[in-house]
N, C-alpha and C positions, 0 to 999 in steps of 0.2 A: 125709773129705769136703772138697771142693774152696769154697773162696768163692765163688763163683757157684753153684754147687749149694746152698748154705744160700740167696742171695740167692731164688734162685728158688722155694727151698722156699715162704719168708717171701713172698714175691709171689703166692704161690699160694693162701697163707692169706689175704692181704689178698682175693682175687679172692672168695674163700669169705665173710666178711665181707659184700663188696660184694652180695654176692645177696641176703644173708641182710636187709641194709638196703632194698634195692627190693622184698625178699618183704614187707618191712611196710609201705613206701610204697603197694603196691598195696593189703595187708590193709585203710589205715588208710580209703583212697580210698572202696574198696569200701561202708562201712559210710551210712548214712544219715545227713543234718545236720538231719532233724528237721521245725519248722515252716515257712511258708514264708519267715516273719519273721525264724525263725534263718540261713536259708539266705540271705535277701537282706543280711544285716548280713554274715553271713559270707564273701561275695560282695565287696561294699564291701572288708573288711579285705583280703580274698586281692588283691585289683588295686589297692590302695594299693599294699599292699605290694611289688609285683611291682613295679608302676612307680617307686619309690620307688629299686630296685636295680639296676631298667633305667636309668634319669639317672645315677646315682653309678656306676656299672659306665663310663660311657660314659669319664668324666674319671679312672676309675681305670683302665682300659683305655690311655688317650693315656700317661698317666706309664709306665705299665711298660713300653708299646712302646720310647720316648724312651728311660730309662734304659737297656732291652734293648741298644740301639743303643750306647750310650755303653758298657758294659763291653764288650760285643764290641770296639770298637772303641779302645779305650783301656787291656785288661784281659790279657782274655783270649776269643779268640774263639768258644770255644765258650759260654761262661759268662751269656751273654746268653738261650741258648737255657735253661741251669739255670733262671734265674731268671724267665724267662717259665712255665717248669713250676712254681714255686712259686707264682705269683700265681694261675694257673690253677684247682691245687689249692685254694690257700685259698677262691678263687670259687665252686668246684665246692661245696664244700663249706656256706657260706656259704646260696649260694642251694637247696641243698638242702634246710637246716636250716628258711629261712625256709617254702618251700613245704610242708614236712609240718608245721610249724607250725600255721601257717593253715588246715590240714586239720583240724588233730587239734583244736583251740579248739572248734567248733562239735560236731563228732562227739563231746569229752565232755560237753558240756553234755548234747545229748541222749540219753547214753550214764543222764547220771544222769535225767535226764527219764522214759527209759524202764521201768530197771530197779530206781531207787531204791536202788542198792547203790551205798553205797561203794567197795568191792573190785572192782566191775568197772569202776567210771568212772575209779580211779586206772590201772586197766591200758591204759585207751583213751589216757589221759595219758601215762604212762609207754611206750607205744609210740611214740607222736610223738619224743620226746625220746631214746629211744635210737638215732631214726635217724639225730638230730645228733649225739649223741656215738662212737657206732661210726665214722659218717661221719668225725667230726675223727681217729680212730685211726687209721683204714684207707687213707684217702686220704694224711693225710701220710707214714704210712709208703710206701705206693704210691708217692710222688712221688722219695721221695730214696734207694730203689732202682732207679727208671727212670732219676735220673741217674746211678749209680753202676755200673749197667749199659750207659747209653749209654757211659760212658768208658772202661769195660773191652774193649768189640764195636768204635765207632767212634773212640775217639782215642787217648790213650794207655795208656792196661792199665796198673794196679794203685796201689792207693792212695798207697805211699811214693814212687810215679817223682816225681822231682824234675826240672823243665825250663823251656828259658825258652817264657818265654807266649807266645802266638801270633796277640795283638792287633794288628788292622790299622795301630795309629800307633805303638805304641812296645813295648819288648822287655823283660822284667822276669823276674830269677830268681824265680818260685813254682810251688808245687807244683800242677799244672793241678787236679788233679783235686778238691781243697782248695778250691781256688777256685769251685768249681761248686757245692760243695755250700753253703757261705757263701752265694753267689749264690743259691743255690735256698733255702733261709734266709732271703734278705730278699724276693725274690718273697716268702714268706707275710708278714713281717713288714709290708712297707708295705700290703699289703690289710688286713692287721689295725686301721693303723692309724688307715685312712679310714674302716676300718668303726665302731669303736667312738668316734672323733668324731663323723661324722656323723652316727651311731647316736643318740650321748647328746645331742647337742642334740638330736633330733628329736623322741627319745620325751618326753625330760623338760620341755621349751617345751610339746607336748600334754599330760602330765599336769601339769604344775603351772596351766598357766591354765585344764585342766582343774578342778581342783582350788577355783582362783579363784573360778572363774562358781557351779561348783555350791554349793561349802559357806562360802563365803564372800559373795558377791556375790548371790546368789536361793536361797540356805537350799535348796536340790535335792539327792535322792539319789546315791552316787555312782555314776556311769555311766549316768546319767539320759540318755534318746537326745536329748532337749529341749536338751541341750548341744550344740551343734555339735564341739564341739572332743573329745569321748568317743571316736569313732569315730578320731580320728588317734592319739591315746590307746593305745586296741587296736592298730594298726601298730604303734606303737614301739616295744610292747612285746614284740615280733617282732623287731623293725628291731634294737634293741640288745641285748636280754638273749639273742636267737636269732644272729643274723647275727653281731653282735659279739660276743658269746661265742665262738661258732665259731672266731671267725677267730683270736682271742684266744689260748685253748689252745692249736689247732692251731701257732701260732705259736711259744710255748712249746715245745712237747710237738718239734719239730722243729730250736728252738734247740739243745735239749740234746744230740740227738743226734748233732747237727751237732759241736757245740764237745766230746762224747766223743771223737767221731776223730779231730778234728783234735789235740786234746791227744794221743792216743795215737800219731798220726803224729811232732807236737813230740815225746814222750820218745822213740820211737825213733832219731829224728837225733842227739838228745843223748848216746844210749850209743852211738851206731855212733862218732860224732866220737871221744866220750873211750876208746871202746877198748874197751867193755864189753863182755861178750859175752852176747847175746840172739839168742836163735834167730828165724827168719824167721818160723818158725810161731805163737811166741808173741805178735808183735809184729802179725801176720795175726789172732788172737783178739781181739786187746783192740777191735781193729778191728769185730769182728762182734761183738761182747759186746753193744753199746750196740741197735742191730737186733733184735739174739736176744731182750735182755730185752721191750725195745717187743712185740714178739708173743709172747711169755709173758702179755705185761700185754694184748694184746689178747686172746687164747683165754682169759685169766680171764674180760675182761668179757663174750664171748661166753655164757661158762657162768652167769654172775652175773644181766645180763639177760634170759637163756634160759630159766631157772628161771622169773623175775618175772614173763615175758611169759606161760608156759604152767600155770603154779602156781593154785591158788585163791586168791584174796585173800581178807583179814579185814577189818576194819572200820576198822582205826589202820593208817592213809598213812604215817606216819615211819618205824614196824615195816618195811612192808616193803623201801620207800624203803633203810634202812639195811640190809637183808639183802643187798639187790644188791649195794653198796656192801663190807659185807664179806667175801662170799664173793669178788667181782673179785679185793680187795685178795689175799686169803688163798689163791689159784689164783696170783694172779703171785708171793706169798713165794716159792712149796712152787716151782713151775718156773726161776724165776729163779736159787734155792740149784741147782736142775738144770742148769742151761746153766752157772752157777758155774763148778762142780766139774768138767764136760766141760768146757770149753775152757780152764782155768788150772791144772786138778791135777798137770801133768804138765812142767811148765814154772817154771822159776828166772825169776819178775817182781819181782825185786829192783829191776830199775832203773826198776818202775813204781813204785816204793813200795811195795808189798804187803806189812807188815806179817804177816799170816796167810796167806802163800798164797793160795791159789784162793779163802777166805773172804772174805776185805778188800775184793773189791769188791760181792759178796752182801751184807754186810754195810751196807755204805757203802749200795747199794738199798734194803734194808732200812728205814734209818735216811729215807729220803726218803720211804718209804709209812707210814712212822707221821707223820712228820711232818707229812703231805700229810692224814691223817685228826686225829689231834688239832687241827691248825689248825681243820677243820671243825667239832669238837669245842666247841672255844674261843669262836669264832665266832657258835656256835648257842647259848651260854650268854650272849651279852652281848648280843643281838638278841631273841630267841624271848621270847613272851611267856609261858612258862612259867617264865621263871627270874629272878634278882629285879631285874637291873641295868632292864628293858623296865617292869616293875611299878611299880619306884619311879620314874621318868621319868614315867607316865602318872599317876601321886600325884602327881605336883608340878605336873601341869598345873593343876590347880585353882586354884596361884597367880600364874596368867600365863605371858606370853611370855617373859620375862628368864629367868623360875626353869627353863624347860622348856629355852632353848638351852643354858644357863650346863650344869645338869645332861647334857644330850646331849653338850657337849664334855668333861665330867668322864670319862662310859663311853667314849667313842672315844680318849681319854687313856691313859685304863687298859686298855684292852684292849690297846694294843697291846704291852705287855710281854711276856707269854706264848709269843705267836706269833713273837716275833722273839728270844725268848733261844731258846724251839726250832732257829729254823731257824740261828744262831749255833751252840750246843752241834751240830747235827745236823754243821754242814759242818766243827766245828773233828772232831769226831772222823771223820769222814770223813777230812778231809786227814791224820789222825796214821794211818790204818789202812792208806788207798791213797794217801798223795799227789796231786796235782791228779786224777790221773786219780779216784780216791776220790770228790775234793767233786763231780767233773762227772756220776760214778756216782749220788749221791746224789740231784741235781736229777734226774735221767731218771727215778729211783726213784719218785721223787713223783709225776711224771705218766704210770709205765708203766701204770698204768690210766685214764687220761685219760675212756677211752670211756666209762664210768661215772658219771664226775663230771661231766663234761658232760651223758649225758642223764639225770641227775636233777637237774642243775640246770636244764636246757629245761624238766625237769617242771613249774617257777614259772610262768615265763608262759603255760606253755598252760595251767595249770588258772586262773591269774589271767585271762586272757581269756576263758576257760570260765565262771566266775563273772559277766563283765562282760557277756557275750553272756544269761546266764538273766537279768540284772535288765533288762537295756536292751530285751529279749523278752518282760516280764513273766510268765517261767514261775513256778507254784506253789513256796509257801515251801519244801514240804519237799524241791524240787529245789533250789534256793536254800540250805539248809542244808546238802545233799551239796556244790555246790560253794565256798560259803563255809568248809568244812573241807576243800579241797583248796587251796581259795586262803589258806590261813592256812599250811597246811602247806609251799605253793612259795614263800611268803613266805620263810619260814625256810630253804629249799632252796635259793632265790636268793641271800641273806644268806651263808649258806655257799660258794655256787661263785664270789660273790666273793672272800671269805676264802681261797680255794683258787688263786683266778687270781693273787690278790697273792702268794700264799705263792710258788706256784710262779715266779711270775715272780723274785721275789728268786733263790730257787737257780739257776734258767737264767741272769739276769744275771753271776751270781759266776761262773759256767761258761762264760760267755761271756766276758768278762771276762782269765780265766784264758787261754782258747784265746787272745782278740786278745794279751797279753803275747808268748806263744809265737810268732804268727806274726811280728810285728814286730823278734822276735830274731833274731840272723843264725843261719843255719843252724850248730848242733851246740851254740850258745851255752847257758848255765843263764838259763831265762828271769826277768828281773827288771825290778820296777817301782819306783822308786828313791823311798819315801817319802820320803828326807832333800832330797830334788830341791825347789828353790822354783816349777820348772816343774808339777809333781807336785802340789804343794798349793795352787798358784794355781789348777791345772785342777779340782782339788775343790772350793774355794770358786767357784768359776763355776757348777760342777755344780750343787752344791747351790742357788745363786738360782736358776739356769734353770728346778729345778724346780716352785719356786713364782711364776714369771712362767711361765709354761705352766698351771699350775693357776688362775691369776685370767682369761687368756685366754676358757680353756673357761669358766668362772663366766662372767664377764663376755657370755661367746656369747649363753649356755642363756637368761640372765636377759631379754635383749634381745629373743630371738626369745617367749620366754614372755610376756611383756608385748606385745609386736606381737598375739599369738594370744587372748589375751585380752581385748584389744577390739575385734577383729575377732569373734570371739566375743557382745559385748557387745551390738556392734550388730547380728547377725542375730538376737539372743533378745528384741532390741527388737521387731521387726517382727511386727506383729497375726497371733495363732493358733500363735505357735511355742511359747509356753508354756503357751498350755490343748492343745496336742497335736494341733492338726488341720492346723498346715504343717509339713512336716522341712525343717529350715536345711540348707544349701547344706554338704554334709558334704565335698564335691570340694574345696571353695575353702579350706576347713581344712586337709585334705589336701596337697592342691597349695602351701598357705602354708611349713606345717612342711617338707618334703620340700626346696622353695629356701629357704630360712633356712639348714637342715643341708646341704646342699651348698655355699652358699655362703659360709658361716662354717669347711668344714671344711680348706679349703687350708689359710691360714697356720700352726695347730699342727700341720699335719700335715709340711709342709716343713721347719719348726724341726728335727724331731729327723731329719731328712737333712740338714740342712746345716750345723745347729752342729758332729758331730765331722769333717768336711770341711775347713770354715774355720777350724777351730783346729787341725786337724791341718796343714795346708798353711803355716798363720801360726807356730806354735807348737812341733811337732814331735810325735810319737808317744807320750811321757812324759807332755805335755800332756795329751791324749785320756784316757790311763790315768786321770790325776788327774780328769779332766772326767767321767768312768765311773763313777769310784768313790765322787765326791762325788757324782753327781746319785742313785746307789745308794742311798746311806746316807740323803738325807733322802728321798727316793722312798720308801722302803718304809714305813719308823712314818705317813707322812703318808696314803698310800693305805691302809693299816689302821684307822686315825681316823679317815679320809671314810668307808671303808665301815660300820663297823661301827657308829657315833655315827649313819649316816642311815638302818641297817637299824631300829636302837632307836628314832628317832625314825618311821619307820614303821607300827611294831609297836606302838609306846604307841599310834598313834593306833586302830590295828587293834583295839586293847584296850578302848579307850572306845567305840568303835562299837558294839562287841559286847555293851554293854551292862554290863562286868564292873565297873567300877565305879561303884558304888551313888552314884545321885543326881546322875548326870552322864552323860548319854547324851549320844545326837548331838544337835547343836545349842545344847549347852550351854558356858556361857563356856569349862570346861576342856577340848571338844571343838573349839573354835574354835584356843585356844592351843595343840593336839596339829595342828592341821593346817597352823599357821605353822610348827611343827618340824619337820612332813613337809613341808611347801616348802621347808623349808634340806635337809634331809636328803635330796632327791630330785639334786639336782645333786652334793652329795658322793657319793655311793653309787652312781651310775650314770653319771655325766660325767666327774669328775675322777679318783675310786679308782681307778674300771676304765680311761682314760686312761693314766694314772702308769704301770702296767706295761706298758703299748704302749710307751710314752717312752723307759725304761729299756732294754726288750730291741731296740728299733730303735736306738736310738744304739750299742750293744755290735756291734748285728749288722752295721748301716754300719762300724764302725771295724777290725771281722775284717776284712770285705772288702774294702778300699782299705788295710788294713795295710802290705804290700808296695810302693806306693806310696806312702802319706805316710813311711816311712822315707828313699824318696830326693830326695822334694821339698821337704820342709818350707824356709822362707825363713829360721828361724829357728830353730838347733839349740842344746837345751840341756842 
């Protein structure tokens, strides 16, 4: 069977997918939002929101045109058009997520309103959320086979042609079609990146001066409508944990695949140069390997949320929560070993590294979908109030605010060991089984089910919105109870698809990483990054500050607009009748606050990580960059694992004392007060800076693939 006949095959699956997502968009539509009080809050959130994406889309729109123009023009001429199709996609996607979002929040609440089940109101949840995460499957794959078929039909035909570029100002040996897909790589990458800055300051300035007014400031329940600042609250938790999620993965899930071919491209020039002998055919597989698996890992999740959507449900949300989850995973194993063994059985990829034949890259997959699931694993054990590290944090509230952070930073300390000797052990045996191509196998592995883990982790904030819409509705306890155990349960589901974004972002960086070496090498060269190089280790120690002057930045944002919000706040809950309930505070003007704060605080980090491997690569040389990659790597990931996991625990302690579970200390009480000073710190780690960090990471790798070719022959300073 011909490459374009599998592409198209694989396109045809994505289109089947794409139905199957709009057949739930209409299902979720279709369904009723209830009272008329649910529907008008619900109303409110959906046109925040929307406007919210309408402003940020506008200035996210000007940068992609601008740059579009700039690699056309400076690059390569088609390559503008790639990367306008990745920005697209990520959008598409993005704004899709948020809109069934917003749907699905009100629809479960009254789903449990109605029918008092459990099991049905996790499925009204759980459908919203699988429309984002199929969505992030389906579209990115869709995109970076539209480019790789626009280059096959309208320019140049077939992955390995090597030519010069065809940019309107200057002439550069690379390989066009390489270039396109890179470029279609950072279209998603810089949409990701606006989204999840924007994203995290907007929701977390609404929740935390949220947070302020109520339980701190006027002793009020949470999500009291008497708060003005509740309702922007509900956005952003659309706005980031939906939208920037989205964009997040998708971003991810696209790197990988990216930096698969293009390594597979790198080893084949390498044995054509030294003489080896690899057949065309084989060196055309490795090529589709990375494709094949991506839609193995989508028809698992098809089958995995297929089941969930049409199944009976039980009573315990986790149960089935993790059934999707591992039947996805356990449909892409069993298919993956299938595409395997058909396209490498038959074939000498010695000079891919292949260790075991046709297995070593199965394998190396493999090793990325356990990985990809114990990290959640891990994750869910040092956050979740089930288990002891959440427990003994919400014990120590009792003795203040010092004993509760000092504690929080001890768990986000230690957790991060686990996760990160995993994902080490994962990539070193990887690299001994397949060689690069191996490690870049193993990151794909991890997100070849993506769709999964994305919509169960959207499963958080639509039932956390679900929950905020039954109190600030005043519906009956025992609906309150159904969604209070759905909102504990996306607690932990959220907690996890962070653990999952960082995980995965580490493996696509290293893959990334790996691919920029290779292109930077001259054609047939053994790619190498010259640790003993003083260029090399200067560019790592830079790496490594920038990353933590990027994380005080975003701190620094979040805190400013949160305090703006909270006396604006202050003074609309001053004004006669908004606290005995007979005037609603100006919920727009909250709205409208958050939305320009996060717009207008999101340029400068968002520019940073476009223009720092630029200027150093142009000042410094291409070794540089390496070094700048690899340091900002290595402290990026333990750091984003501590922000997340240290603010999911502080979270969740406080989730714990609300709940009443420790005796003699409810809400309102000193050690409830000192739980929700930790969830103020822990709100901007865990949703601003964590989830940032791997935007950071995979946009500077993804910039420095793409201008490769060029900073090798301009840099001002070679070393």
């Amino acid at each position: 069977m011909s490459t374009v006949a599998v592409w198209l095959i694989i396109l045809c699956l994505t289109v089947v997918a794409m139905v199957y997502i709009f057949w739930n968009y209409a299902r979720i539509k279709q369904m009723p939002e209830g009272t008329a009080e649910m529907s008008e809050l619900a109303g409110i959130i959906r046109s925040g929101a929307e406007t919210f994406l309408k402003t940020e889309f506008k200035y996210i729109g000007i940068v992609l045109c601008v740059v579009a123009v700039i690699f056309c023009m400076v690059i390569e001429k088609t390559s503008g058009i790639s990367f306008l199709i990745g920005g697209l996609m990520s959008s598409i996607v993005c704004i899709l997520g948020m809109k069934s979002a917003t749907y699905a929040n009100v629809r479960t609440s009254n789903k449990a309103r109605e029918s008092l089940s459990i099991g049905e109101t996790v499925k009204v949840a759980l459908c919203g959320g699988s429309i984002s995460g199929l969505a992030v499957q389906a579209f990115g794959m869709f995109g970076i086979i539209l480019v790789l078929l626009l280059g096959e039909f309208c320019f140049d035909g077939g992955v390995s042609h090597v030519a010069e570029s065809r940019g309107f100002l200057v002439n550069l040996v690379c390989n066009p079609t390489m270039m396109r897909i890179s470029t279609y790589s950072l279209g998603c990458s810089i949409v990701a990146m606006f989204n999840r800055v924007a994203g995290g300051n907007y929701t977390k300035a609404a929740d935390i001066s949220s947070d302020i007014l109520g339980k701190l400031r006027h002793d009020l329940p949470e999500d009291d409508s008497r708060i003005p600042n509740t309702i922007a609250d509900f956005i952003g938790d659309n706005v980031n944990d939906i939208a920037g999620n989205c964009s997040d993965l998708l971003e991810s899930f696209v790197a990988t695949m990216s930096a698969t071919i293009m390594i597979a491209v790198t080893l084949y020039q390498v044995a054509v140069h030294k003489g080896l002998e690899i057949a065309e055919q084989a060196f055309t597989n490795a090529s589709l390997f990375p494709i094949v698996l991506a839609a193995c890992g989508l028809i698992g999740c098809l089958i995995g949320l297929g089941i969930a959507n049409f199944k009976k449900m039980g009573d315990d949300p986790s149960r089935e929560l993790d059934l999707s989850t591992w039947i996805s995973a356990g449909v892409t194993v069993v298919l993956g070993g299938v595409a395997s063994y058909i396209l490498f059985s038959n074939y000498d990829m010695s000079a891919y590294g292949f260790k075991l034949g046709w297995a070593s890259p199965w394998i190396s997959s493999v090793l990325g979908i356990v990985s990809g699931v114990a990290i959640g694993i891990i994750t869910e054990y040092y956050t979740a109030t089930e288990h002891k590290p959440t427990r003994e944090l919400a014990e120590i509230c009792t003795e203040g605010e010092a004993f509760v952070v000092t504690k929080g930073d001890a768990i986000g300390s230690r957790s991060c060991l686990m996760p990160i000797l995993l994902i080490g052990v994962s990539l070193l045996i990887s690299g001994v089984l397949g060689g690069t191509y191996g490690v870049a196998v193993s990151a794909l592995g991890m997100l070849a089910f993506v769709g999964a883990t994305v919509s169960i982790d959207a499963f958080g904030p639509i039932a956390d919105n679900a929950g905020g819409l039954a109190e600030a509705c005043h519906l009956p306890p025992e609906v309150r109870a159904i969604t209070d155990k759905l909102d504990a349960v996306g607690n932990t589901t959220a907690a996890i698809g962070k653990g999952f974004a960082i995980g995965s972002a580490a493996f696509a960086t290293v893959s990334l990483i790996t691919a920029y070496v290779g292109q930077y090498t001259e054609i047939g060269a053994d790619p190498v990054l010259n640790f003993a190089s003083f260029a090399v280790i200067s560019g790592g120690i830079i790496g490594g500050a920038l990353v933590e002057y990027f994380s005080a930045v975003l701190t620094d944002n979040t805190i400013d607009s949160a305090k703006l919000m909270a006396d604006e706040g202050d003074k609309q809950m001053s004004v006669p009748g908004v606290l005995e309930g007979k005037v609603k505070p100006d919920y727009n003007k909250m709205i409208a606050m958050a939305a320009h704060e996060a717009i207008r605080k999101m340029i400068v980090p968002s520019i940073l990580a476009l223009v720092i491997p630029v200027v150093g690569g142009i000042l410094f040389g291409v070794q540089f960059v390496g070094g700048l990659l690899v340091g900002a790597t290595i402290v990026a990931i333990p750091r984003a694992i501590f922000m997340g996991n240290s603010g999911g625990a502080f979270d969740n302690a406080k989730k714990y004392i609300e709940s009443g579970m420790l005796e003699g200390h409810g809400k309102g009480s000193a050690a409830h007060k000192a739980s929700v000073t930790g969830d103020t710190i822990g709100d901007t780690r865990k949703d601003v800076v964590g989830v940032a960090l791997d935007i950071f990471i995979k946009l500077m790798s993804t910039v420095a693939n793409t201008l490769a070719p060029i900073l090798r022959s301009i840099s001002l300073f070679r070393f």
